[in-house]
N, C-alpha and C positions, 0 to 999 in steps of 0.2 A: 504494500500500500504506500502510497508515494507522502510527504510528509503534509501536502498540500489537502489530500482527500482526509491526511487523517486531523486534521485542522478543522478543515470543517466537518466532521462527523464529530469532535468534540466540541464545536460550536454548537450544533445542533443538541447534544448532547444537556449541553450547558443553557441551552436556551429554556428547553422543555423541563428541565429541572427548576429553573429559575420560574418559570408560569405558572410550574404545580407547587412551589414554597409560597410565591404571593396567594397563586386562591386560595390555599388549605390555610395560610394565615390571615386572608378576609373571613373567611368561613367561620373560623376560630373567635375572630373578632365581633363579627356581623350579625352572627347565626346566621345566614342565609348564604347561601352561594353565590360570588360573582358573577356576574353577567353584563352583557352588552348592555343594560336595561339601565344601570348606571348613569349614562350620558341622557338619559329623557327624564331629566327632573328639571328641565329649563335652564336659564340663564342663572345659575345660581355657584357660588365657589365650592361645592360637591360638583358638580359636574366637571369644572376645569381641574380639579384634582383628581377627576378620576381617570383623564383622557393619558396620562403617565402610565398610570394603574396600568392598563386597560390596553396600553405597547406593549408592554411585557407580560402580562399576563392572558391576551389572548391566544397564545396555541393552546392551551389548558382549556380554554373555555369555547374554542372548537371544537376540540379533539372529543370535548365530554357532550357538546350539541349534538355532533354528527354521533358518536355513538349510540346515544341517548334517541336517537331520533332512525339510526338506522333497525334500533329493537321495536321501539313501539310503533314509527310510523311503515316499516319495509320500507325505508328507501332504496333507492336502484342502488347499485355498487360504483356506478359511473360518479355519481354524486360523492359518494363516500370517500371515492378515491381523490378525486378534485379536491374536495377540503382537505385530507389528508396530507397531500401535497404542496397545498397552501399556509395549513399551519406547519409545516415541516421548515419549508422557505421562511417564514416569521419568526419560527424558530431561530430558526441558523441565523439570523441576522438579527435579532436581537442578543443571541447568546456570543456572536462576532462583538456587538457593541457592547456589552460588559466585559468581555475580555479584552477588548482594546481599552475600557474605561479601567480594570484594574492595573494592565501593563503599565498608564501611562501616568496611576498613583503612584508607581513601585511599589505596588503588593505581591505582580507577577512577573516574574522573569521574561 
C-alpha cells in the first residue's frame, strides 16, 4: 500500500471516528440524537453553533440515516451506496482537516 493511500484510509479512519465521538457526546449531553434538524431552529446563535457541529459530525449522522432508513424504509442499494460514498468522502476530508489542524499545533509529527 503506497504511503499516500495509506494516508488517506487513516484520514478516513480518523474522520469517522471523530463524527461518532461528537454525536455519542451530543447524545450524552442532549438526550437526543444529533441530526440535520439542528440548523431549523431559525436565525438564532444554536443554529450558527451548530453548522461546526454539524462539519464534522455528519458522516455519523449519514451513515446512521441511511442505515436506519435502508431497514425500515427498503431503500434501493443504489441509494445506500451513494450516501455511503459521500459520507466516506466527508469523512476523509474532514479527518484530513484535523490532522493537518493537529500537525500544525505540534501535537503530530
Amino acid at each position: 500500500m503506497s504511503p499516500d493511500a495509506l494516508n488517506s484510509l487513516f484520514a478516513l479512519c480518523i474522520g469517522f471516528a471523530l463524527a461518532g465521538a461528537l454525536t455519542s457526546g451530543y447524545q450524552a449531553l442532549a438526550q437526543r440524537p444529533a441530526g440535520f434538524g439542528l440548523l431549523q431552529q431559525g436565525v438564532v446563535p444554536k443554529s450558527f453553533a451548530a453548522v461546526p457541529f454539524l462539519v464534522f459530525a455528519a458522516p455519523f449522522i449519514i451513515m446512521r440515516n441511511t442505515l436506519r432508513g435502508a431497514q425500515v424504509e427498503r431503500r434501493r442499494a443504489e441509494f445506500v451506496m451513494m450516501a455511503t460514498v459521500i459520507a466516506g468522502f466527508w469523512s476523509m476530508m474532514s479527518g484530513t482537516f484535523f490532522l493537518m489542524t493537529l500537525r500544525a499545533a505540534g501535537l503530530l509529527a
